[in-house]
C-alpha positions as CSV (number, residue, x, y, z in Angstrom):
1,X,40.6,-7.2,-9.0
2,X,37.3,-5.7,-8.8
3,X,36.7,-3.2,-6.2
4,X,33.8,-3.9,-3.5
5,X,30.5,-1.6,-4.0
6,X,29.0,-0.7,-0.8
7,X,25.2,-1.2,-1.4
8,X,22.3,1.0,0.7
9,X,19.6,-0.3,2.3
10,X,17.6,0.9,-0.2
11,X,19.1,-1.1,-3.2
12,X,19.5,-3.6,-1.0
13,X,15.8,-3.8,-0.2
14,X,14.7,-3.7,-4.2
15,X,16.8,-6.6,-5.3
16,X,15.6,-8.7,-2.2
17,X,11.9,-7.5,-3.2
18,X,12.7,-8.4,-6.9
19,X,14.3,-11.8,-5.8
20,X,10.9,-13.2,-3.4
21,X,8.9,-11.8,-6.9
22,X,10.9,-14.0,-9.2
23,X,10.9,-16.5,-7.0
24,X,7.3,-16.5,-5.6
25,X,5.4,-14.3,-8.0
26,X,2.9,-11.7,-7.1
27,X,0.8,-13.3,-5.6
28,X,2.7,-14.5,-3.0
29,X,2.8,-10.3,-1.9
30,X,-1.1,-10.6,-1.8
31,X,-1.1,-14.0,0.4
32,X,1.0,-12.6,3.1
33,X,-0.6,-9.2,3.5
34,X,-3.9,-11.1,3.7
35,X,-2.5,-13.2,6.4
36,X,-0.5,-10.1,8.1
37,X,-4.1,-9.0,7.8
38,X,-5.8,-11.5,9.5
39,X,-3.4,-11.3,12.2
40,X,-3.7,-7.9,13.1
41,X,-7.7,-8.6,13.1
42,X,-7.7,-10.9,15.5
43,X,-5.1,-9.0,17.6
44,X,-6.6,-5.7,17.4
45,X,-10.5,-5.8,15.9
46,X,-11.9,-4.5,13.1
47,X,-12.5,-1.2,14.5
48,X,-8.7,-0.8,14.4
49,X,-8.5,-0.5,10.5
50,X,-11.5,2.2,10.9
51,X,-9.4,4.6,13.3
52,X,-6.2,4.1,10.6
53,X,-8.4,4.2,7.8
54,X,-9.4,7.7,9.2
55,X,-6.2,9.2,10.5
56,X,-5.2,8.6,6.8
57,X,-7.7,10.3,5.8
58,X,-7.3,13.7,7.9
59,X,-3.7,13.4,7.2
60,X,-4.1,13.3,3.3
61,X,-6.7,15.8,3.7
62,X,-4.6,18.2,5.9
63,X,-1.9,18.0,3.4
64,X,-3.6,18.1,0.4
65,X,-7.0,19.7,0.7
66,X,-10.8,19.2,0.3
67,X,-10.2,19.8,-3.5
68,X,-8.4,16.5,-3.3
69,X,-11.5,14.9,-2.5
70,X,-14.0,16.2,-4.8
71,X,-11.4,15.7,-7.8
72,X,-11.1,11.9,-7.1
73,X,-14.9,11.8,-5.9
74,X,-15.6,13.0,-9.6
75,X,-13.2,10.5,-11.3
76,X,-14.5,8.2,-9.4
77,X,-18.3,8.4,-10.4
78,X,-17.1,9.2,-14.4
79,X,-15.6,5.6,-14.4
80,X,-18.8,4.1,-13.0
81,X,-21.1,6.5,-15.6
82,X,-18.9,4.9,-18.2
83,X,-19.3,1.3,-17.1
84,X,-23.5,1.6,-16.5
């Protein structure tokens, strides 16, 4: 007989994320975050995703530094000089 694998939460989280994505497709993921979205709009305002938004921000700052910043700043306006 074959012995029983205990399986983590972890693995156990992937296969049910890879089983809704067989099943649904990806753009089921982006449907429900825009509704999850809506939802906390209405609950807690638009101003709500500015304060996260921001915390997020000094937090990735804090731990990575103002370099961080310019680096992606400058990435970001090379891709845009190579579009226009």
């Amino acid at each position: 007989m074959a012995e029983h694998k205990e399986m983590t939460v972890s693995e156990a989280g992937r296969r049910g994320g890879t089983r809704v994505r067989d099943k649904y497709g990806l753009e089921f993921y982006a449907r429900i975050g825009k509704m999850g979205g809506n939802t906390v709009k209405k609950r807690r305002g638009v101003a709500f995703f500015s304060e996260i938004g921001k915390k997020g921000g000094a937090a990735l700052k804090a731990s990575r530094g103002q370099d961080f910043f310019a680096g992606i700043g400058q990435m970001g306006g090379n891709v845009v000089k190579e579009k226009y």
